[in-house]
N, CA, C and O atoms as a CHARMM CRD file, in Angstrom:
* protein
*
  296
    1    1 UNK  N     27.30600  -9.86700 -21.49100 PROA 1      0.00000
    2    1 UNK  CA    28.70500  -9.63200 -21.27600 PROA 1      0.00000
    3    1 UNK  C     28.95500  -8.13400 -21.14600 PROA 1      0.00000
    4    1 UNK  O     28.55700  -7.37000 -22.02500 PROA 1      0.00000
    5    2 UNK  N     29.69100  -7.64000 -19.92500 PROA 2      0.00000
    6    2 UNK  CA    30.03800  -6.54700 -20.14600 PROA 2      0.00000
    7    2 UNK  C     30.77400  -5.81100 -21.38700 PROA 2      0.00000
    8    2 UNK  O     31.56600  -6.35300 -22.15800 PROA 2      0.00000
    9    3 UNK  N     30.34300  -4.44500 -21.41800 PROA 3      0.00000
   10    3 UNK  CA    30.56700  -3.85500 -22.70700 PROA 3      0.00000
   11    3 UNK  C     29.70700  -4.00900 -24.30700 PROA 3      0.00000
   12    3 UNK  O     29.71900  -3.19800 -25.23300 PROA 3      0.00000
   13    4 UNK  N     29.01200  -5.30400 -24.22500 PROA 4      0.00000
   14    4 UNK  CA    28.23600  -5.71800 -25.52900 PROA 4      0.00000
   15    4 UNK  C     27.17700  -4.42800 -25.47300 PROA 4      0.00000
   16    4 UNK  O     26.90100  -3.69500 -24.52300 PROA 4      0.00000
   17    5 UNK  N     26.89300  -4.42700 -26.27000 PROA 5      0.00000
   18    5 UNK  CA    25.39700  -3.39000 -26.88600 PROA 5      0.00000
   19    5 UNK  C     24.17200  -3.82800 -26.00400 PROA 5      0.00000
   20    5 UNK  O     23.51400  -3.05900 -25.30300 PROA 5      0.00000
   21    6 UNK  N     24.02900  -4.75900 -26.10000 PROA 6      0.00000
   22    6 UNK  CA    23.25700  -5.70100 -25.22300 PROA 6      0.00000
   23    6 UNK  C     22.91800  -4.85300 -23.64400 PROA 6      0.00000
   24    6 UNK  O     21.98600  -4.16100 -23.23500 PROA 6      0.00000
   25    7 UNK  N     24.19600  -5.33200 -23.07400 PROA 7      0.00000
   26    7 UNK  CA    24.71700  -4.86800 -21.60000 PROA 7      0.00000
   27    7 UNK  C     24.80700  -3.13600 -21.87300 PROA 7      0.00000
   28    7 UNK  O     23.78700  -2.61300 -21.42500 PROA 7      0.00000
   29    8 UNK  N     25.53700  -2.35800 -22.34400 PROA 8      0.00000
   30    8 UNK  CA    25.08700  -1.04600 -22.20100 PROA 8      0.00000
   31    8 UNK  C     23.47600  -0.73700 -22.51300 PROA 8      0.00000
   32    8 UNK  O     22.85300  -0.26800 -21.56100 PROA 8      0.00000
   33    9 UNK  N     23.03700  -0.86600 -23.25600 PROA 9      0.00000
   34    9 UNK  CA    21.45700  -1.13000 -23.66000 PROA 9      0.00000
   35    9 UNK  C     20.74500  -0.59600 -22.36900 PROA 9      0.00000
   36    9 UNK  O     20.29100   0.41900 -21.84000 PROA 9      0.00000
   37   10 UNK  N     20.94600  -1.95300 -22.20800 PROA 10     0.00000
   38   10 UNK  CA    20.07000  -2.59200 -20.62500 PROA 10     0.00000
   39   10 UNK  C     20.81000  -1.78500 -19.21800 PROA 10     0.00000
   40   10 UNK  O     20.24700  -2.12900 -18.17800 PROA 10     0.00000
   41   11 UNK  N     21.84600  -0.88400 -19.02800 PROA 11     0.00000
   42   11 UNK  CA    22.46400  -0.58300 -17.90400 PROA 11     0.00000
   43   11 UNK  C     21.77500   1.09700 -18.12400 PROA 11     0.00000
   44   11 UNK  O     21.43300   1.74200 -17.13300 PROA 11     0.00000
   45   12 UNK  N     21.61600   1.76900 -19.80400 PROA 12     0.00000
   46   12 UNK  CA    21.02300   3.12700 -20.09600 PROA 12     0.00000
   47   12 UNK  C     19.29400   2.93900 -19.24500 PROA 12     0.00000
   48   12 UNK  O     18.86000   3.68600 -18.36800 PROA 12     0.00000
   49   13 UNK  N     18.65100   1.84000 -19.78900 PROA 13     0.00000
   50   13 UNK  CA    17.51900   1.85900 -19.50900 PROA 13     0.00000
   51   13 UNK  C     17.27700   1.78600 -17.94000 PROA 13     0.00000
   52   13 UNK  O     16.15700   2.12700 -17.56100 PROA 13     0.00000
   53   14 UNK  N     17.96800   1.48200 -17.22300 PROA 14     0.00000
   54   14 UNK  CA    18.55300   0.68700 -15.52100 PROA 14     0.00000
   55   14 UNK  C     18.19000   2.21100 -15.21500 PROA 14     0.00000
   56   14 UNK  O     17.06400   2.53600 -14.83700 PROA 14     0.00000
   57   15 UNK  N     19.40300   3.26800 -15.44000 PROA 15     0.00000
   58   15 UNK  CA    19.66600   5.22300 -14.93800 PROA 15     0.00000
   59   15 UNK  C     18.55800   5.32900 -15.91200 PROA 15     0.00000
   60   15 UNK  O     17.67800   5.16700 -15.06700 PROA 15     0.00000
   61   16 UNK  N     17.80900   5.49000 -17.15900 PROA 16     0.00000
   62   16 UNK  CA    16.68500   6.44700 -17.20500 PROA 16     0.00000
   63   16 UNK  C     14.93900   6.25300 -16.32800 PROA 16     0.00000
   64   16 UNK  O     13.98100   7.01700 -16.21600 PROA 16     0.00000
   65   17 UNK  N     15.29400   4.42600 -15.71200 PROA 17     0.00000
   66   17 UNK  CA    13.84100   4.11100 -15.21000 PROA 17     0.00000
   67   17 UNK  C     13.90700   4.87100 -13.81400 PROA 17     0.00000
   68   17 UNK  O     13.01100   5.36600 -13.13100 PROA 17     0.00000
   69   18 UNK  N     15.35300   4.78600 -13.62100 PROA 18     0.00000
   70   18 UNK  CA    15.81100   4.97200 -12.21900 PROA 18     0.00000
   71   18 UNK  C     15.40400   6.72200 -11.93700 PROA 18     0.00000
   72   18 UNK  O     14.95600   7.26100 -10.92500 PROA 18     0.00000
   73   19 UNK  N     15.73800   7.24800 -13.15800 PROA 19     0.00000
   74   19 UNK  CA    15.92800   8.83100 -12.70500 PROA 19     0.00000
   75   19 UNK  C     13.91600   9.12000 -12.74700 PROA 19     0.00000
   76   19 UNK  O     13.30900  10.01200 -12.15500 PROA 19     0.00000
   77   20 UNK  N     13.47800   8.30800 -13.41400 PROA 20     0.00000
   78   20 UNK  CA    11.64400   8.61000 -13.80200 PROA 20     0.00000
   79   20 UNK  C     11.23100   8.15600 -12.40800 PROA 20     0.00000
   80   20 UNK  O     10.27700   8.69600 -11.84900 PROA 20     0.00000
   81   21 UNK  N     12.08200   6.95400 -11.70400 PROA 21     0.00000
   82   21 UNK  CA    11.45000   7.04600 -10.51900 PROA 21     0.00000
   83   21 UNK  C     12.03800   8.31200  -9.03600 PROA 21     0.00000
   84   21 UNK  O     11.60900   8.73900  -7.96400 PROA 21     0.00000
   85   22 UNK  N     12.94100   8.40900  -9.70000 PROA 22     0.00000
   86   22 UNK  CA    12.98300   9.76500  -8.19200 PROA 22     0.00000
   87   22 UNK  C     12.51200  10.49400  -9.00900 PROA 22     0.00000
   88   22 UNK  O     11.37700  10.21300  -8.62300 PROA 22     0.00000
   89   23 UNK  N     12.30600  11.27400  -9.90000 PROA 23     0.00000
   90   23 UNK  CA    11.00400  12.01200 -10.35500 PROA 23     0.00000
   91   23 UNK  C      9.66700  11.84700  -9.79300 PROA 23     0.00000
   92   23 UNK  O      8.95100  12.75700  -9.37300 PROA 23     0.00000
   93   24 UNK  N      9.54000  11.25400  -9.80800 PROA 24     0.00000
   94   24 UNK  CA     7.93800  10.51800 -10.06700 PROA 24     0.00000
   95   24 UNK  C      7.79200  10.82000  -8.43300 PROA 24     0.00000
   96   24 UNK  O      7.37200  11.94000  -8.14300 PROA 24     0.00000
   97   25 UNK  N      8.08300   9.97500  -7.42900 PROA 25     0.00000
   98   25 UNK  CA     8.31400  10.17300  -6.22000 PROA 25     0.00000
   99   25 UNK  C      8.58900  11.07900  -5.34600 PROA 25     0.00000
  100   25 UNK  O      8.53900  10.89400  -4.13000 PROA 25     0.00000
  101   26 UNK  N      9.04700  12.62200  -6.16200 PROA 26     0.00000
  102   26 UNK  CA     9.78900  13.99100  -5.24700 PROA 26     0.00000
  103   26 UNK  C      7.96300  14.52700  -4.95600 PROA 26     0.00000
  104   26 UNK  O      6.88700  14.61100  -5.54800 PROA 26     0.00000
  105   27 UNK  N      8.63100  14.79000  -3.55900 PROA 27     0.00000
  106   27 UNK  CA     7.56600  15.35000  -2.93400 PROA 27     0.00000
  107   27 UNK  C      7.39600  16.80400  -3.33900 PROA 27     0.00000
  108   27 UNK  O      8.34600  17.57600  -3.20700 PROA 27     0.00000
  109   28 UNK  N      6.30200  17.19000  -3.79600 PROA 28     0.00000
  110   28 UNK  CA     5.83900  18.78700  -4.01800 PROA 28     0.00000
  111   28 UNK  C      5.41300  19.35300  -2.74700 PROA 28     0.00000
  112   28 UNK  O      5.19500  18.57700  -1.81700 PROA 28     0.00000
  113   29 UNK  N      5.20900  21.09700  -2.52500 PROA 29     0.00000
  114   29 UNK  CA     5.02500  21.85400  -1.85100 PROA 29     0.00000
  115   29 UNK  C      3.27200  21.13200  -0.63800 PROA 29     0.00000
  116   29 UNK  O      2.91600  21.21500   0.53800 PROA 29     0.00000
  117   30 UNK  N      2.77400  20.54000  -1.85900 PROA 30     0.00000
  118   30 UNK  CA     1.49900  20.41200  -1.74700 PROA 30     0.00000
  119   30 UNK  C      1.57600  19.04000  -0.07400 PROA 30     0.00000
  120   30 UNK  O      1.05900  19.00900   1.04300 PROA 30     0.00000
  121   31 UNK  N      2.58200  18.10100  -0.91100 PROA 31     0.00000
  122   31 UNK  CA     2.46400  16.98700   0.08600 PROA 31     0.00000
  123   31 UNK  C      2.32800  15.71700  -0.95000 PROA 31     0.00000
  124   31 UNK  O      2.78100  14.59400  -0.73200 PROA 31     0.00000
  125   32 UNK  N      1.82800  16.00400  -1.76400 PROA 32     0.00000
  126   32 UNK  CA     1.85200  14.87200  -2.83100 PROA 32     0.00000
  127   32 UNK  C      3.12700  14.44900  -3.61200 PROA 32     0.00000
  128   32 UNK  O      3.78100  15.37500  -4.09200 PROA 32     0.00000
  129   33 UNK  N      3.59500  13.11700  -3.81800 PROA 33     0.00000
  130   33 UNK  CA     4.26700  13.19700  -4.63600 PROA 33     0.00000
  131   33 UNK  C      4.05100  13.56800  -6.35700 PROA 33     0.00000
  132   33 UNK  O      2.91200  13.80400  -6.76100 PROA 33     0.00000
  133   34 UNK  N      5.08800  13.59300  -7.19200 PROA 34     0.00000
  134   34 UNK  CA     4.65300  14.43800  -8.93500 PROA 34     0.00000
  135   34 UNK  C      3.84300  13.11600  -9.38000 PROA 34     0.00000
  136   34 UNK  O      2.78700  13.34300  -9.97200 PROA 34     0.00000
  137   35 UNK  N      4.06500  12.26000  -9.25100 PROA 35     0.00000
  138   35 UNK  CA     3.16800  11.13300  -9.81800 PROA 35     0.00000
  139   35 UNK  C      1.95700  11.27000  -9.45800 PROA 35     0.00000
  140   35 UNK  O      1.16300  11.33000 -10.39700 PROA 35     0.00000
  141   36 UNK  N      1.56200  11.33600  -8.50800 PROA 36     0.00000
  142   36 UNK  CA     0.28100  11.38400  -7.31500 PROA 36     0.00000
  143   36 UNK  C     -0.53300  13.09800  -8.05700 PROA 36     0.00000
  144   36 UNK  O     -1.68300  13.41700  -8.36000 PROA 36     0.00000
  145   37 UNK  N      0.40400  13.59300  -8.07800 PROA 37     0.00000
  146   37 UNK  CA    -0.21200  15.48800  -8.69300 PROA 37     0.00000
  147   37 UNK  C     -0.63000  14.77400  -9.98600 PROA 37     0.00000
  148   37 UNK  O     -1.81800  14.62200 -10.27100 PROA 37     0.00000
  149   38 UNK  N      0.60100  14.24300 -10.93600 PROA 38     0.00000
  150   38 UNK  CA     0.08900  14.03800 -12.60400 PROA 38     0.00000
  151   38 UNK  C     -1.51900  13.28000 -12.53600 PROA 38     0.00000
  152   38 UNK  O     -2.39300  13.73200 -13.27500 PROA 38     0.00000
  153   39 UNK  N     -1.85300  12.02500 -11.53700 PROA 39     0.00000
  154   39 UNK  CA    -3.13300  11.36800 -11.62400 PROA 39     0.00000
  155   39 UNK  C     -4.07800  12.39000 -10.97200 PROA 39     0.00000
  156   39 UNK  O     -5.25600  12.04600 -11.05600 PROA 39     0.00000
  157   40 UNK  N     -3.91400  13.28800 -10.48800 PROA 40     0.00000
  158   40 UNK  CA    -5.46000  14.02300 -10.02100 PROA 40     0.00000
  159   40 UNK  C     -5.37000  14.83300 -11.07500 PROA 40     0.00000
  160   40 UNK  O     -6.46200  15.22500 -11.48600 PROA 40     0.00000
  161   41 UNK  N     -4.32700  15.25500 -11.71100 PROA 41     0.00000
  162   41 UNK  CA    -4.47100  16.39000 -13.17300 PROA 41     0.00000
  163   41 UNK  C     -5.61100  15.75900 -14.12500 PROA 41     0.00000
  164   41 UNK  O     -6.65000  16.23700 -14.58200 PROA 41     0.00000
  165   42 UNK  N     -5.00800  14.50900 -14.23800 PROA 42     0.00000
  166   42 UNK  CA    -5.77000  13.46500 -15.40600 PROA 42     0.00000
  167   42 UNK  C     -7.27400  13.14300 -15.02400 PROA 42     0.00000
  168   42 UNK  O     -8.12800  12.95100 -15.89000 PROA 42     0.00000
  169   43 UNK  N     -7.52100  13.10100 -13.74700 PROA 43     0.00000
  170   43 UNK  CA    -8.85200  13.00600 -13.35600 PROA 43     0.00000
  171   43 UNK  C     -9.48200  13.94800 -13.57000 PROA 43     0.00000
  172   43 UNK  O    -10.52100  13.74400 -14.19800 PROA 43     0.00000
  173   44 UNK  N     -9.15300  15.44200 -13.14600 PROA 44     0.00000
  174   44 UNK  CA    -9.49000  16.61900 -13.26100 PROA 44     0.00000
  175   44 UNK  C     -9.94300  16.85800 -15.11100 PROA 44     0.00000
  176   44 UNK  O    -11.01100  17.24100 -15.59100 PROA 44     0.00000
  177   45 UNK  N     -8.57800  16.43200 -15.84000 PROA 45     0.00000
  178   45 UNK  CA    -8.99500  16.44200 -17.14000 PROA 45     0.00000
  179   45 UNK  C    -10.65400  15.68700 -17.27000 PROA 45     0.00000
  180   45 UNK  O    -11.81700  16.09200 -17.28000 PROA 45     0.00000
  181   46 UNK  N    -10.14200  14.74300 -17.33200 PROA 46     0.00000
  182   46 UNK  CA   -11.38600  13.61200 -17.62100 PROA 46     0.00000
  183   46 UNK  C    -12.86700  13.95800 -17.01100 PROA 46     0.00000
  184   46 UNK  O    -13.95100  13.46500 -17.32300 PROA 46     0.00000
  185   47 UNK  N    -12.59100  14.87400 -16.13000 PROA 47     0.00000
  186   47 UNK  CA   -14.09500  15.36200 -15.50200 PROA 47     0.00000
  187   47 UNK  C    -14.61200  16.19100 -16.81500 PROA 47     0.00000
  188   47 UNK  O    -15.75800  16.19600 -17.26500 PROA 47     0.00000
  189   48 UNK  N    -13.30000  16.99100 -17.38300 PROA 48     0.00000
  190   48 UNK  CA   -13.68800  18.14700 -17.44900 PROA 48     0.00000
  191   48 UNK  C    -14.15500  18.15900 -19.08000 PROA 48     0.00000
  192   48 UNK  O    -14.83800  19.03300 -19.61400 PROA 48     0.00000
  193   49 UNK  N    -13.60900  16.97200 -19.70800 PROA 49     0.00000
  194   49 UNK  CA   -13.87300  16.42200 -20.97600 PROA 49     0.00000
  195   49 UNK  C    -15.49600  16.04600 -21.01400 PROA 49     0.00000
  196   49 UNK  O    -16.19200  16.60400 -21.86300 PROA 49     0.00000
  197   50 UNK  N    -16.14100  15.01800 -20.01500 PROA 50     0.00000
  198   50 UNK  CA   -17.23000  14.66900 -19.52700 PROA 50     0.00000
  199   50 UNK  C    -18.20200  14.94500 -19.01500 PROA 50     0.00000
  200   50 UNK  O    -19.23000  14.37600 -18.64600 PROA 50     0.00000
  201   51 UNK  N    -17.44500  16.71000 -19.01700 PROA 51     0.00000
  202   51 UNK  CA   -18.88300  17.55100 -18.37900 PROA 51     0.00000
  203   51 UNK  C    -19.09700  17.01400 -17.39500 PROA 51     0.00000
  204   51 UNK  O    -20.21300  16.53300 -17.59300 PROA 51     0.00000
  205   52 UNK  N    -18.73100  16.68200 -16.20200 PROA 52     0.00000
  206   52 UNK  CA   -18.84100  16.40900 -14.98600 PROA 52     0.00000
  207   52 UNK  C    -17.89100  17.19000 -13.89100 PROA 52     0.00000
  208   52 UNK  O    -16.76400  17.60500 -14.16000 PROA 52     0.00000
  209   53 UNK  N    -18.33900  17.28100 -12.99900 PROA 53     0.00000
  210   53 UNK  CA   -17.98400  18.40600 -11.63600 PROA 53     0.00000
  211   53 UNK  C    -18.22200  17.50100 -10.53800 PROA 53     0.00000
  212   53 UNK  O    -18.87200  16.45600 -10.58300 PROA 53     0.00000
  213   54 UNK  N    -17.39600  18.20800  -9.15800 PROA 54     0.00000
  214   54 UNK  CA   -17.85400  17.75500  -8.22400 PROA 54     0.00000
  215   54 UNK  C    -19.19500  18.53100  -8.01800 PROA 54     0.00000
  216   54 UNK  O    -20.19300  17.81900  -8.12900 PROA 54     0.00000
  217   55 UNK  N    -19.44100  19.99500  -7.71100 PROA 55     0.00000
  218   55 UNK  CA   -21.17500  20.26200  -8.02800 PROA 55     0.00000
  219   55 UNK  C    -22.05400  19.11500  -8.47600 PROA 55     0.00000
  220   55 UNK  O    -22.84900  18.45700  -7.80500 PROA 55     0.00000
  221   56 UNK  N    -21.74800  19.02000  -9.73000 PROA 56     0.00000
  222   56 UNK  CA   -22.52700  17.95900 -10.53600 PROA 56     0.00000
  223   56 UNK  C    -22.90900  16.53300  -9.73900 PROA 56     0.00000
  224   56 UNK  O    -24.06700  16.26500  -9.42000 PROA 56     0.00000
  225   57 UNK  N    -22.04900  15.87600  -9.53200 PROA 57     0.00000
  226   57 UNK  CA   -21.60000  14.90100  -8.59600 PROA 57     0.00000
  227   57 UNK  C    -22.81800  15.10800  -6.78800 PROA 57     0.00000
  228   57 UNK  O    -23.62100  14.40600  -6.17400 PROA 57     0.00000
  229   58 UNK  N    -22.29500  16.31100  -6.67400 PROA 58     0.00000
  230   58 UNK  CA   -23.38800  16.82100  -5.23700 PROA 58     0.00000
  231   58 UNK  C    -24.52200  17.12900  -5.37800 PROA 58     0.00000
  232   58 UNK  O    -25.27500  17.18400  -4.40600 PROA 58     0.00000
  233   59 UNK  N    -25.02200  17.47200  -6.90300 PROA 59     0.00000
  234   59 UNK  CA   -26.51200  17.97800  -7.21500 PROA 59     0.00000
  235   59 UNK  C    -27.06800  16.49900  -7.52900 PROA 59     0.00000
  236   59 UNK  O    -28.28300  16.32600  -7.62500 PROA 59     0.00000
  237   60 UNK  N    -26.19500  15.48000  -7.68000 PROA 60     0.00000
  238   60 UNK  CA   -26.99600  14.54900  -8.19400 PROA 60     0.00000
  239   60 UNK  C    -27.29900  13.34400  -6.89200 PROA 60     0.00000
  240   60 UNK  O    -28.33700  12.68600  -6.80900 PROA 60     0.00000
  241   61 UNK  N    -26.28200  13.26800  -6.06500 PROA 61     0.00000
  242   61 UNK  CA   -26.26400  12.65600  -4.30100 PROA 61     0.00000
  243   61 UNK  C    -27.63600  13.69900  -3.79500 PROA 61     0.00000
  244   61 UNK  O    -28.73800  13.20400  -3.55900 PROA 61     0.00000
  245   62 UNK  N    -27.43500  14.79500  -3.71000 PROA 62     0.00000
  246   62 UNK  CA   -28.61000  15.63100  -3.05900 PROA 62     0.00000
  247   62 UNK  C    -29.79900  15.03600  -3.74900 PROA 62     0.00000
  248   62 UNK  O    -30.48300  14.28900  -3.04900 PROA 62     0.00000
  249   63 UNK  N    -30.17700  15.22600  -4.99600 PROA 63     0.00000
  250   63 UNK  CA   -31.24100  15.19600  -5.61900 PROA 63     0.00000
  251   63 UNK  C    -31.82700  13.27800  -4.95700 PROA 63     0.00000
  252   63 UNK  O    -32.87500  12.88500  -4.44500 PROA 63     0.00000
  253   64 UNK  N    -30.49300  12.55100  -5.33700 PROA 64     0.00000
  254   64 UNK  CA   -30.88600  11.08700  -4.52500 PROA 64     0.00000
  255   64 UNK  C    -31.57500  11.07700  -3.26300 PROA 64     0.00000
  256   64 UNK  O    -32.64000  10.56500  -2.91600 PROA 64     0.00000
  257   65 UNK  N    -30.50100  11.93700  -2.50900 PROA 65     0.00000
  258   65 UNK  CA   -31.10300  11.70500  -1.04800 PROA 65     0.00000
  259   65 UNK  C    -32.63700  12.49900  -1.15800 PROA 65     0.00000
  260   65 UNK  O    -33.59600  11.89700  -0.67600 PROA 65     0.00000
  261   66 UNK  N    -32.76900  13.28000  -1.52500 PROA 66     0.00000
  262   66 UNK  CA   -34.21100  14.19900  -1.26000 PROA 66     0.00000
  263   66 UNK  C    -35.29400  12.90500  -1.87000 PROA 66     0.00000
  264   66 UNK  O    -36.31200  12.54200  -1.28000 PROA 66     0.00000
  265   67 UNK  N    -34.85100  12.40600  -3.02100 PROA 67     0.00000
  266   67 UNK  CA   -35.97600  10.84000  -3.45500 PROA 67     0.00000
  267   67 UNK  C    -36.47200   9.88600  -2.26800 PROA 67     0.00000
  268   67 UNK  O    -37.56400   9.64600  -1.75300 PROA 67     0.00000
  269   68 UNK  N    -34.61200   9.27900  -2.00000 PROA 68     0.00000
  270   68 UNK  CA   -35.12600   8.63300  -0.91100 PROA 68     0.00000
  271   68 UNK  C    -35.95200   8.53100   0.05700 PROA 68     0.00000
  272   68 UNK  O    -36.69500   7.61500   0.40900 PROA 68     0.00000
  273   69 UNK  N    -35.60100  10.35000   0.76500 PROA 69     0.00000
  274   69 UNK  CA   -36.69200  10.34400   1.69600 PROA 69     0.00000
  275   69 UNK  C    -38.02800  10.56400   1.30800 PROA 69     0.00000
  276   69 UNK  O    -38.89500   9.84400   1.80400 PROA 69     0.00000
  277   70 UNK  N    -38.31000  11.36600   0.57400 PROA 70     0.00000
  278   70 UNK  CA   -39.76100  11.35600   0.22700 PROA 70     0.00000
  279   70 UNK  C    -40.33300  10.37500  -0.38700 PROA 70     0.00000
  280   70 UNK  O    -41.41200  10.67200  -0.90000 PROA 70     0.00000
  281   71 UNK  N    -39.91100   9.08300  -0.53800 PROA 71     0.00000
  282   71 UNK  CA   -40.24100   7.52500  -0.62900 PROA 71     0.00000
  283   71 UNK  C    -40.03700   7.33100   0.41400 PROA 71     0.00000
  284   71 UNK  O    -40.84300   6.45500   0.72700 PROA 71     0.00000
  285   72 UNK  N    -39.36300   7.61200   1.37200 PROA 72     0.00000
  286   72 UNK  CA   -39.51100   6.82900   3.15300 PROA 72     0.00000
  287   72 UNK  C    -38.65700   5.78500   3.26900 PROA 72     0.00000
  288   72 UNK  O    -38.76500   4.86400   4.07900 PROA 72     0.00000
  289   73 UNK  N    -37.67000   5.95400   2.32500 PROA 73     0.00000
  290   73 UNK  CA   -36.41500   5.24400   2.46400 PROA 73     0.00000
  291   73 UNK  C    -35.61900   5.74000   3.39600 PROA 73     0.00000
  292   73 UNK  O    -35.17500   4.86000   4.13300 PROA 73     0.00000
  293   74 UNK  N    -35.24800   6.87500   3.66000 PROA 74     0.00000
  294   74 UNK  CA   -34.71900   7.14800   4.85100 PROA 74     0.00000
  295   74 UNK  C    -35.26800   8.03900   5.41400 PROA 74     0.00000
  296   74 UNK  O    -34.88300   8.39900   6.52600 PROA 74     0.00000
Protein backbone atom coordinates (compact mmCIF):
# COMPACT_ATOMS: atom_id res chain seq x y z
CA UNK A 1 0.00 0.00 0.00
CA UNK A 2 1.19 3.26 -0.74
CA UNK A 3 2.87 5.15 2.04
CA UNK A 4 3.34 1.81 4.38
CA UNK A 5 7.06 1.27 5.47
CA UNK A 6 6.84 -1.61 3.38
CA UNK A 7 6.20 0.52 0.05
CA UNK A 8 8.68 3.37 0.94
CA UNK A 9 11.26 0.57 1.86
CA UNK A 10 11.03 -0.99 -1.42
CA UNK A 11 10.62 2.49 -3.65
CA UNK A 12 14.38 3.77 -1.45
CA UNK A 13 15.91 0.52 -2.61
CA UNK A 14 14.13 0.99 -6.48
CA UNK A 15 16.54 5.04 -6.61
CA UNK A 16 19.63 3.49 -4.72
CA UNK A 17 19.86 0.16 -7.23
CA UNK A 18 18.92 2.57 -9.86
CA UNK A 19 21.60 5.29 -9.12
CA UNK A 20 24.51 1.99 -8.65
CA UNK A 21 23.36 1.23 -12.02
CA UNK A 22 24.08 4.54 -13.94
CA UNK A 23 27.18 4.42 -11.94
CA UNK A 24 28.26 1.28 -12.75
CA UNK A 25 27.54 1.85 -16.52
CA UNK A 26 29.16 5.70 -17.03
CA UNK A 27 31.56 5.44 -19.55
CA UNK A 28 35.27 6.49 -18.51
CA UNK A 29 37.89 8.39 -20.57
CA UNK A 30 39.34 4.93 -21.26
CA UNK A 31 36.13 3.47 -23.15
CA UNK A 32 35.23 1.13 -20.49
CA UNK A 33 32.44 1.38 -18.47
CA UNK A 34 33.29 1.90 -14.09
CA UNK A 35 32.04 -1.58 -13.63
CA UNK A 36 34.10 -3.06 -16.50
CA UNK A 37 37.44 -0.72 -14.95
CA UNK A 38 36.41 -2.09 -11.13
CA UNK A 39 36.73 -6.07 -12.72
CA UNK A 40 40.16 -5.60 -14.47
CA UNK A 41 41.32 -3.70 -11.07
CA UNK A 42 40.28 -6.98 -9.23
CA UNK A 43 42.01 -9.16 -11.72
CA UNK A 44 45.01 -7.05 -11.67
CA UNK A 45 44.76 -7.39 -7.78
CA UNK A 46 44.45 -11.11 -7.82
CA UNK A 47 47.48 -11.47 -10.19
CA UNK A 48 49.28 -9.51 -8.03
CA UNK A 49 48.38 -11.36 -4.68
CA UNK A 50 49.42 -14.72 -6.70
CA UNK A 51 52.56 -13.68 -7.89
CA UNK A 52 51.53 -13.97 -11.30
CA UNK A 53 52.16 -11.49 -14.37
CA UNK A 54 51.42 -11.36 -17.76
CA UNK A 55 55.52 -11.89 -18.27
CA UNK A 56 54.97 -14.81 -16.12
CA UNK A 57 52.04 -16.03 -18.10
CA UNK A 58 54.48 -15.45 -21.55
CA UNK A 59 57.60 -17.10 -19.97
CA UNK A 60 55.56 -19.98 -19.28
CA UNK A 61 53.49 -20.24 -23.14
CA UNK A 62 57.18 -19.61 -24.52
CA UNK A 63 58.86 -22.12 -22.39
CA UNK A 64 55.64 -24.60 -23.67
CA UNK A 65 56.03 -23.81 -27.10
CA UNK A 66 60.00 -24.26 -27.17
CA UNK A 67 58.98 -28.17 -25.46
CA UNK A 68 56.68 -28.76 -27.99
CA UNK A 69 58.84 -28.27 -30.69
CA UNK A 70 61.80 -29.91 -29.60
CA UNK A 71 59.47 -33.06 -29.07
CA UNK A 72 58.25 -32.50 -32.74
CA UNK A 73 54.99 -31.55 -31.72
CA UNK A 74 55.02 -28.68 -33.72
Amino acid sequence: MVGSNNFDKTINEAKKHNIKFKEDNRLLESGLTVEEDRMLQNLDAKDKIEGVSDFDNFQINKGMNNALTNRGFK
